[in-house]
Steps between C-alpha positions, in 0.01 A plus 500: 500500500815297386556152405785322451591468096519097620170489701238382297215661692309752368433866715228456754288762265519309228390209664252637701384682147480143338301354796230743473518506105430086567201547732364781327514263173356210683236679640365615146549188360280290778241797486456449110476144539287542797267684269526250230435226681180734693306447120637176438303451835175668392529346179492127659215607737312599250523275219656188580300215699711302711423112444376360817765191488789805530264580784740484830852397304816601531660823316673263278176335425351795403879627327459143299118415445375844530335787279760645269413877648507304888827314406669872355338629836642249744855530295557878540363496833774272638710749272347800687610351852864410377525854384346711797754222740746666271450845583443400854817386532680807272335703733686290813825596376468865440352506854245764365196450814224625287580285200546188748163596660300530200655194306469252763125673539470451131651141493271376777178691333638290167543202650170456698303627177639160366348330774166622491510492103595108542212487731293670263608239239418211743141647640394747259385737745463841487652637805840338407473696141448788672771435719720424250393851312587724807836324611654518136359887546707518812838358327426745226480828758808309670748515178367810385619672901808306413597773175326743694714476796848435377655814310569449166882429441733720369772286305784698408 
């Protein structure tokens, strides 16, 4: 393929090439903090008692007055969902279906984890740990398809 020597465009391969390198890198990068944030998780189930005035507040509430471990928790979470909306959207513009498929899959298991987890914050019940557990299991499965499905890039 030939360009123009003016055209600032880069060949379609290349492009193409650095759209998958982007996802690929995205994907890793949410599955490692996925991961992180999994024992960060079992760490504040475990150890840390939530006071019962945090009981039912808001995620800046428990960002602000919280736990320590529950405040690094809450952070990286809303971290977590920037980053997997990230590679949702990366995965938009190299049109790649699979990638689309599992991200948005992976966003929305992400995204209602956070829900039940702020439920779990609010109620303490066990059901919305558990629910909480499985989803973020789902997001991880999700990002790993993601590197599994898109070929790995060949940059010239």
């Amino acid at each position: 393929m030939s360009l123009d020597a003016e055209s600032p465009a880069r060949p379609v391969s290349t492009a193409a090439t650095a759209g998958l390198a982007r996802v690929r890198r995205g994907s890793l990068a949410v599955l490692v903090l996925v991961v992180v944030e999994y024992g960060i998780g079992m760490y504040v189930n475990l150890y840390v008692a939530v006071p019962r005035g945090d009981h039912g507040r808001s995620v800046g509430s428990a960002i602000t007055n919280g736990p320590a471990m529950l405040s690094i928790h809450v952070v990286i979470g809303l971290l977590l969902g920037l980053g997997a909306l990230g590679v949702l959207a990366q995965a938009v513009i190299i049109r790649h279906l699979g990638a689309i498929a599992s991200s948005a899959a992976g966003l929305f298991a992400l995204a209602f984890a956070t829900a039940t987890g702020a439920s779990f914050t609010s109620s303490g019940h066990p059901a919305d740990s558990m629910g909480m557990s499985v989803l973020t299991g789902v997001g991880l499965l999700c990002y790993a398809a993601n590197l599994y499905l898109l070929p790995t890039p060949r940059i010239p």
